[in-house]
C-alpha positions in Angstrom: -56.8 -17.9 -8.4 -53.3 -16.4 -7.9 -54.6 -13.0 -8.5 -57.3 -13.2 -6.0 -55.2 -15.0 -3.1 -52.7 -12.0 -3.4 -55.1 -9.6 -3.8 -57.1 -10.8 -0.4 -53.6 -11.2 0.9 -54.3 -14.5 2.4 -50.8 -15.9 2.6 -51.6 -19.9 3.3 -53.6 -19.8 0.2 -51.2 -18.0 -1.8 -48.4 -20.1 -1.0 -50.3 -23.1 -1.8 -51.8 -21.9 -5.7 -48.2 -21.0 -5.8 -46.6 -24.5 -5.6 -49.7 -26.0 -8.0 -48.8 -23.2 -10.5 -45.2 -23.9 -10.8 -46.0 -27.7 -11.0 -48.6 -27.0 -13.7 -45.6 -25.3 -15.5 -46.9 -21.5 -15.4 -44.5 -18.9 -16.4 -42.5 -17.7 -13.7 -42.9 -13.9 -15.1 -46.8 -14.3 -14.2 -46.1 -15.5 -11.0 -43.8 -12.6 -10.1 -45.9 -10.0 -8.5 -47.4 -12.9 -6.3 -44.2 -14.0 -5.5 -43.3 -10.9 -4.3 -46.3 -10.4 -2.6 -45.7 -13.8 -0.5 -41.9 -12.6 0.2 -42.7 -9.2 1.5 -45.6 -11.4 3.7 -42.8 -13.7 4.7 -40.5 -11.2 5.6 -42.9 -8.7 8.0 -44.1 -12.2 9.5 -40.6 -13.4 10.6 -39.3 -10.1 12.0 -42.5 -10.3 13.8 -42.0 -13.4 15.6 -38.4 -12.5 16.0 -39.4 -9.3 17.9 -42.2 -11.3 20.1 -39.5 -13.9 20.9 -37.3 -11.6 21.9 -39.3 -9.8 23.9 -40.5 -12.8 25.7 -36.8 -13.9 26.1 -35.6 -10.7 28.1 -38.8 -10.7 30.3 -37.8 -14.3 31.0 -33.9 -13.4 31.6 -34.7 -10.2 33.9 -36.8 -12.8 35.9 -34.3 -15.1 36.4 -31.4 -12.7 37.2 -33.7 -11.0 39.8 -34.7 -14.2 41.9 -34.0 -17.8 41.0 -30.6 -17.5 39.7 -29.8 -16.3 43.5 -31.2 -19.9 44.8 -28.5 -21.9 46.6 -30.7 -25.2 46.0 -33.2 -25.1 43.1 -35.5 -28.1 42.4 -35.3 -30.1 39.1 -38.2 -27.7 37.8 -36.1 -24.4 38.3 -33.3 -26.0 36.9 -35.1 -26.8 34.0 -36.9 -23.1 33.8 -33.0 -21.3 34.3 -32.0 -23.5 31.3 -35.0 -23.2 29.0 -34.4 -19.7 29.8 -30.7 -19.0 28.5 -31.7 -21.5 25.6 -34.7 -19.3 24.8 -32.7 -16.1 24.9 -29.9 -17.7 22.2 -32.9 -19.3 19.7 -34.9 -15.6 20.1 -31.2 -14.3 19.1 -30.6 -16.5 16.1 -34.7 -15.7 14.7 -33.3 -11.8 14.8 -30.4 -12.6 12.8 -32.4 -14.8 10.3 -34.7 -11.5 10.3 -32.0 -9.2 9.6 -32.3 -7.6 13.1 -28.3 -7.6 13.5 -28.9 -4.7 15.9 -31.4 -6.1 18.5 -29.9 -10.0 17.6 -26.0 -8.5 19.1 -27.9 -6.8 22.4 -30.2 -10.0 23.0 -27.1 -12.4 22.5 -24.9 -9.8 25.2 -27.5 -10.3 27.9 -27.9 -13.7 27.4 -24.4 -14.7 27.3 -24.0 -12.5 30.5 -27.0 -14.2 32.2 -25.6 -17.5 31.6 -22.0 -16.2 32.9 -23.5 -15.1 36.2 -25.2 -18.5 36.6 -22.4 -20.9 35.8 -20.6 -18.2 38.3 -22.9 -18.6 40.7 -23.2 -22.4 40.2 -19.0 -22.4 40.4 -18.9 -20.2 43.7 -21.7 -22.5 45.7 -19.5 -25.7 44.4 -16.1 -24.6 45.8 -18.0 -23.3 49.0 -19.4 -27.1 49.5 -16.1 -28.7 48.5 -14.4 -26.5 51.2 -16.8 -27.5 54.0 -16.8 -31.1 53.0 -20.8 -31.1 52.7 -21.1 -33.9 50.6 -25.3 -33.4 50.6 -25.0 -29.9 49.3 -22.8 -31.1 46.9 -25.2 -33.8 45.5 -27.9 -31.2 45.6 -26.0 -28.4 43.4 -24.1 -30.8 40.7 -27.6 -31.1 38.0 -27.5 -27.5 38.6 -23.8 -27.3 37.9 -24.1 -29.5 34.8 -26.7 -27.4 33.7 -25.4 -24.1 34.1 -22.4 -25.7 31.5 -19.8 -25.6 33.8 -18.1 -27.8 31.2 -17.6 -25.0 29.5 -14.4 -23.8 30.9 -11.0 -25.7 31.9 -11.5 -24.2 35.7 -15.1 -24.9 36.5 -14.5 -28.5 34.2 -12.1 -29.2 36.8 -14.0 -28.2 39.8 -16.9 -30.2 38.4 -14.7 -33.4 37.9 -13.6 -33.1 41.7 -17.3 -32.7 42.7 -18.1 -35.9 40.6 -15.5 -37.9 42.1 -16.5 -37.0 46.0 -19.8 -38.3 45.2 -19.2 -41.0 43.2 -16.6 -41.8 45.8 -13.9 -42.5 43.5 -12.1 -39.5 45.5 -11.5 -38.1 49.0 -11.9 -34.7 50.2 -8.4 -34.5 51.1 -6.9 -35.7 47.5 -9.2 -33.0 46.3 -8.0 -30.3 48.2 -4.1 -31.3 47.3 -5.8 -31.5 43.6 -7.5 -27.3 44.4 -3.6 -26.7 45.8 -2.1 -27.5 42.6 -4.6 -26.1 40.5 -3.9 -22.9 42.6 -0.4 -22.5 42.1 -0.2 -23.5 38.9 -2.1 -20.5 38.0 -0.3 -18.4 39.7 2.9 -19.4 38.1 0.3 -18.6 35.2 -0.1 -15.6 36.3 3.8 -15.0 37.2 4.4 -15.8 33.9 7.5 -17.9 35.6 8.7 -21.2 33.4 10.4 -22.7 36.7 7.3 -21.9 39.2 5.4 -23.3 35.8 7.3 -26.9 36.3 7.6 -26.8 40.0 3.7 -26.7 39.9 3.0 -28.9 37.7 5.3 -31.4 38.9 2.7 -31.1 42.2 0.2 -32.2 40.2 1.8 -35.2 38.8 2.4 -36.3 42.9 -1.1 -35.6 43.6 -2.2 -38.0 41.3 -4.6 -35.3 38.9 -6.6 -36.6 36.2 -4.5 -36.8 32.6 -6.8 -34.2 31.2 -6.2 -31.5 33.9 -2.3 -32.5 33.3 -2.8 -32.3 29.8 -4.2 -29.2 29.7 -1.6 -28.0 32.3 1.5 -28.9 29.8 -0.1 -27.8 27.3 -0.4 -24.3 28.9 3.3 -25.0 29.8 4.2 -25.6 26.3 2.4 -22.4 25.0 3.6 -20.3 28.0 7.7 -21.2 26.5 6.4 -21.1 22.7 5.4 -17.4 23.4 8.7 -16.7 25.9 10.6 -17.7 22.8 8.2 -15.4 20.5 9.4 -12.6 22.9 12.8 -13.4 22.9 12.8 -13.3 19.2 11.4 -10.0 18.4 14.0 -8.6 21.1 16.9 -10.5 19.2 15.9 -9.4 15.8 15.3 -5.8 17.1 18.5 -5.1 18.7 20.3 -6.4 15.4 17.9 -4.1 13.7 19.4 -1.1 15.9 23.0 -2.3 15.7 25.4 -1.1 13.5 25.0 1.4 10.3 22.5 -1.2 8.3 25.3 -2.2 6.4 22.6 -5.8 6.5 19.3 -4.1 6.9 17.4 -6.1 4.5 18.5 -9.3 6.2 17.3 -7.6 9.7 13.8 -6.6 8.2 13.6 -10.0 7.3 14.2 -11.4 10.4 12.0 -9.1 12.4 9.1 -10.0 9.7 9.8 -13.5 10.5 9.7 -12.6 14.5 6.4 -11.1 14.3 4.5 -13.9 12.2 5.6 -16.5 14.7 4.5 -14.0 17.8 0.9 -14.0 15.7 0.9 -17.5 15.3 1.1 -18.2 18.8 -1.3 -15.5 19.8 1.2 -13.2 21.5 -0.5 -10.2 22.5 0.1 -7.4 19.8 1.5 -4.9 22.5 4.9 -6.8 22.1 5.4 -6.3 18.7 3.8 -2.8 17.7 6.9 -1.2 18.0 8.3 -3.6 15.3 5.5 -3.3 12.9 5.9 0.5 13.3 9.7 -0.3 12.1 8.8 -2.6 9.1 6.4 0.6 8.2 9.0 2.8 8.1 11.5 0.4 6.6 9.4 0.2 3.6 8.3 3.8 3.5 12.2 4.1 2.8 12.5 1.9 0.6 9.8 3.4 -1.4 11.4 7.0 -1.2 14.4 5.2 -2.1 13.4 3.7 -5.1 12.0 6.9 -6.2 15.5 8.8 -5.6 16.5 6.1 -7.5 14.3 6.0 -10.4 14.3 9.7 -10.4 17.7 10.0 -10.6 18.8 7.7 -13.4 15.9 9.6 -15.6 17.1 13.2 -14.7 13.5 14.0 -14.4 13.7 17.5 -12.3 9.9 17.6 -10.9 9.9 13.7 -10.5 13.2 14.1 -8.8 11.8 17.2 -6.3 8.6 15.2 -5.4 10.8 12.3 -4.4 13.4 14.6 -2.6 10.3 15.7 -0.3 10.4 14.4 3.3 7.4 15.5 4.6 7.1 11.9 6.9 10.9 11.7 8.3 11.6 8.3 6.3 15.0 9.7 5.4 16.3 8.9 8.8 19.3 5.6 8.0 22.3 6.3 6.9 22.0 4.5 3.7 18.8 6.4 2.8 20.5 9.5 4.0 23.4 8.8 1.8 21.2 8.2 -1.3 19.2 11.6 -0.7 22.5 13.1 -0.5 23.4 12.0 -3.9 20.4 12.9 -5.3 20.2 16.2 -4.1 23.7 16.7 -6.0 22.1 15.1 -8.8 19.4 17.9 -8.9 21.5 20.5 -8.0 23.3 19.4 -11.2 20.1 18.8 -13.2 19.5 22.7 -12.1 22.1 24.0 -13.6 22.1 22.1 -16.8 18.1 23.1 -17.3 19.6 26.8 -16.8 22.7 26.6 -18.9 20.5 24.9 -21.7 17.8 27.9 -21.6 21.2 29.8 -21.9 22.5 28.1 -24.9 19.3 28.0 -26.8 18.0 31.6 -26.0 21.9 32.5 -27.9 21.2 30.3 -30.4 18.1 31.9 -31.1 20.0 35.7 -31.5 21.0 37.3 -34.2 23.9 36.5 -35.9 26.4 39.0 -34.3 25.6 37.9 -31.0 25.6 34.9 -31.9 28.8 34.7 -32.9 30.4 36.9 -30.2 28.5 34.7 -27.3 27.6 31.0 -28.6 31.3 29.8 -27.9 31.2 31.2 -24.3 27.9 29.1 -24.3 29.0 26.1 -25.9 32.4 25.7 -23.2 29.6 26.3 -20.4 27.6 23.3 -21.6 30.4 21.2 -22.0 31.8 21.8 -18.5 28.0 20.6 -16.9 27.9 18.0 -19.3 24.9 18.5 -20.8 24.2 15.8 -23.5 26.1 15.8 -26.5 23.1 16.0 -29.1 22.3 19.4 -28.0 26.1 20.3 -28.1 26.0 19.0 -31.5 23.4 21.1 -32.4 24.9 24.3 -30.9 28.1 23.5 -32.3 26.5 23.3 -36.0 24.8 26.5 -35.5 28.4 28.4 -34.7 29.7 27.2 -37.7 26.9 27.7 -39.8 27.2 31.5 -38.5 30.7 31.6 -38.9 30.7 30.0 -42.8 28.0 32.8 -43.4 30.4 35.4 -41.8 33.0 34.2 -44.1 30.8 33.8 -47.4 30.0 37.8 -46.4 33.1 39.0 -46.1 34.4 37.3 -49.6 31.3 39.2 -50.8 32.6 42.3 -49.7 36.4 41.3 -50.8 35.2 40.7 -54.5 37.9 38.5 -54.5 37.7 35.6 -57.2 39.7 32.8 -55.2 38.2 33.9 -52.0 34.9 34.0 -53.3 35.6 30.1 -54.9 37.0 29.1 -51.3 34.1 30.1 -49.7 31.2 28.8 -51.9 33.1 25.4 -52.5 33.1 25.5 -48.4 29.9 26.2 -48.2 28.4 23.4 -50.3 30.7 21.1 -48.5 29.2 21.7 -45.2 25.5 21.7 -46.7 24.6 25.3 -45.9 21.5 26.2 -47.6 21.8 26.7 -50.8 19.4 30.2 -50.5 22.1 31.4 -48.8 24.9 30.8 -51.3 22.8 32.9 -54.3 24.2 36.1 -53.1 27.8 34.6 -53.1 27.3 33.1 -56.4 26.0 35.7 -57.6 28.7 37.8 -56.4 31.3 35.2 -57.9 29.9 35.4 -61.6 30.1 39.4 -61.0 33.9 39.3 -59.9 34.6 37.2 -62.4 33.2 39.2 -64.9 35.5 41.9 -64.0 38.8 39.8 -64.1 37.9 39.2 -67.4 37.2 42.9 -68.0 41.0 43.6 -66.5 42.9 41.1 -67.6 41.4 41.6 -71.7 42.5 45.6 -70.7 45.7 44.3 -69.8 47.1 42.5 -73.0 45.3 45.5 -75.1 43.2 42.1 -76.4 40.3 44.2 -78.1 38.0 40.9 -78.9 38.0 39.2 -75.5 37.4 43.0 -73.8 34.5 43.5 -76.2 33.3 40.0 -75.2 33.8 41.0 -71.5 32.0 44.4 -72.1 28.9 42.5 -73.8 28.6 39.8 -70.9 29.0 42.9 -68.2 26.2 44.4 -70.2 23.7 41.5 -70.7 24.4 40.8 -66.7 23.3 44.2 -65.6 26.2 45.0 -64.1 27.3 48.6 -62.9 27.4 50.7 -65.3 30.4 52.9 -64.3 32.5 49.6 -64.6 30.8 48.7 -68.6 31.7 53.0 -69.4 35.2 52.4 -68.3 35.6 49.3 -70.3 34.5 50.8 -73.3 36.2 54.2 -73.4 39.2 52.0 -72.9 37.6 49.9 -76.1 37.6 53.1 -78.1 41.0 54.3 -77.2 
């Protein structure tokens, strides 16, 4: 039955199976497609009926602006009509919201609310006109209108409707509403002055004329605001010009201040124009306090690109002098950093050489490094690599000096200081050799014939020259 209500599209039906299906416990994932069937239905049929009402709306708020909204008396009927009206316009509005018809529901809403200005305006101007003249028919004539226009709706027209009330209900003269208009008028054009004395002056008028409590009420109430926001005003110029004074030396106290200033002046709805300029100065405050924090970070991890980006100024936020101070510094800082990157290139790239150059330019280097203070593990490191060159210079040179004691020195050195021990073979090597030899001379020397034959075998089984082994044993045979 489901199938064949959506199918034939008739919606009552539908709707109806619907509600016996879920009570008869059907599964909701058979009911789906109908479901969606009945939504889409919904849907179409509501923006319809929105579109209808508010087509019928305008038509009906055209007619009224263009002929009984212009009535100066209007019976009970047209009264009724202007009001059914504006209320049809603002129900028509709502259905397009409901709808979704955000578009049309904003446009619909703007005439209506501008329809039902120009009536309560209308209704406001023919009021004061009567209560001018004194025509105390005209006024009982107009006030349904006036009440149904909503001249309630405002503090102004409220007033001018209470006055009208009070003429006809005789609980007021014409003359003590006049004094009552009088008061009214130059209380808003203290208002309007923006003038705290004028403010009092005028409203200590309508005290002596005797006003009703809630047109005083309202009255001090505007008074009371009018100060609030003079004292608003007076704050954000306070805490600016301590802002401005001076060289900062409190600046975080003076931000705070004029973040204090401006919350107040939002709180009591102080137009923004008064304190743009001092949100524009918290901006920048914290834009420099960002950079500065950067410098700062930058700085204490001697991070040269980290340190460049943050030296960039492409917004100006460099501009107190405590910021200007710290970029100073930290432009030092990388000046320094420069030249320690370069000097370290320096003292590796030697390091790398060979070991003549090495030698000749690494201490050169190392004093260089030292004087920008580069960190003491890579001086440590360069410092090991000079003497390891300069123990291999000297383990060389006893080489070539064939010198027993020299050769000892060297080696013992050597091992001391941890040098690797392929590079002591040769000078080991070259040890066992010279030794060999002393033992060779000093046996030719004391004519002892056993320890030179000794000497002359060991030369031989070593491999040694064999100019040197000849020598020893022609001496041998002599």
């Amino acid at each position: 039955k489901v199938d064949a209500a959506a199918a034939a599209r008739k919606m009552d039906d539908l709707e109806a199976l619907l509600g016996e299906a879920r009570a008869a416990g059907m599964d909701e994932a058979d009911l789906q497609g109908a479901r969606h069937i009945l939504s889409e239905f919904q849907i179409t049929a509501n923006r319809r009926r929105a579109v209808f009402a508010e087509t019928r709306a305008k038509a009906r708020l055209g007619r009224m602006m263009s002929g009984p909204i212009d009535e100066a008396f209007k019976t009970q009927a047209v009264v009724e009509a202007c009001l059914a009206t504006v209320r049809s316009g603002f129900e028509a509005a709502t259905l397009l919201s409901e709808a979704g018809l955000r578009s049309k529901e904003g446009k619909l809403r703007a005439q209506t609310n501008h329809v039902a200005a120009a009536w309560r305006s209308h209704c406001m101007a023919k009021l004061q006109g009567y209560l001018e003249s004194r025509d105390l028919a005209a006024i009982r004539l107009v006030l349904p209108e006036c009440e149904a226009a909503g001249l309630e709706q405002t503090p102004e027209s409220r007033a001018v409707l209470a006055s009208a009330n009070r003429v006809v209900g005789g609980l007021s003269e014409f003359s003590s509403e006049e004094r009552f208009a009088n008061a009214r008028f130059q209380f808003n054009q203290a208002m309007a002055a923006k003038s705290a004395p004028a403010l009092r002056h005028a409203i200590a008028i309508m005290e002596q004329a005797g006003m009703e409590q809630f047109e005083l009420d309202a009255a001090r109430r505007a008074y009371r605001e009018a100060e609030v926001k003079v004292a608003a005003r007076w704050g954000l110029l306070v805490a600016m010009m301590e802002a401005n004074s001076g060289e900062f030396l409190c600046q975080a106290e003076h931000i705070g201040r004029i973040k204090d200033a401006v919350v107040f002046a939002q709180r009591v709805n102080l137009h923004s124009k008064y304190f743009e300029a001092h949100l524009g100065f918290i901006k920048r405050h914290e834009h420099m306090e960002v950079n500065a924090r950067q410098l700062q970070e930058a700085m204490g991890k001697g991070d040269l690109s980290h340190l460049e980006q943050a030296i960039r100024d492409p917004a100006g936020h460099f501009q107190d002098p405590r910021t200007q101070s710290l970029l100073r510094r930290a432009q030092t800082t990388l000046e320094a950093e420069r030249t320690k990157a370069l000097t370290q290139r320096r003292l590796e790239a030697t390091m790398a050489g060979r070991k003549t150059v090495l030698l000749r330019a690494l201490p050169e280097a190392i004093s260089e490094a030292e004087a920008v203070g580069l960190r003491r593990s890579i001086l440590a490191r360069a410092t090991d690599k000079l003497s390891e060159a300069r123990l291999i210079q000297r383990l060389e040179e006893a080489v070539k000096s064939q010198e027993v004691w020299v050769l000892k020195s060297s080696i013992e050195e050597a091992k001391a200081s941890g040098l690797d021990p392929e590079l002591l073979r040769a000078a080991e090597e070259a040890l066992r050799e010279a030794e060999a030899r002393a033992a060779i001379n000093v046996a030719i020397q004391r004519g002892d014939r056993g320890a030179l034959a000794k000497a002359t075998s060991a030369w031989d089984l070593a491999g040694y020259d064999r100019q040197t082994l000849q020598m020893a044993r022609s001496v041998q045979r002599s």
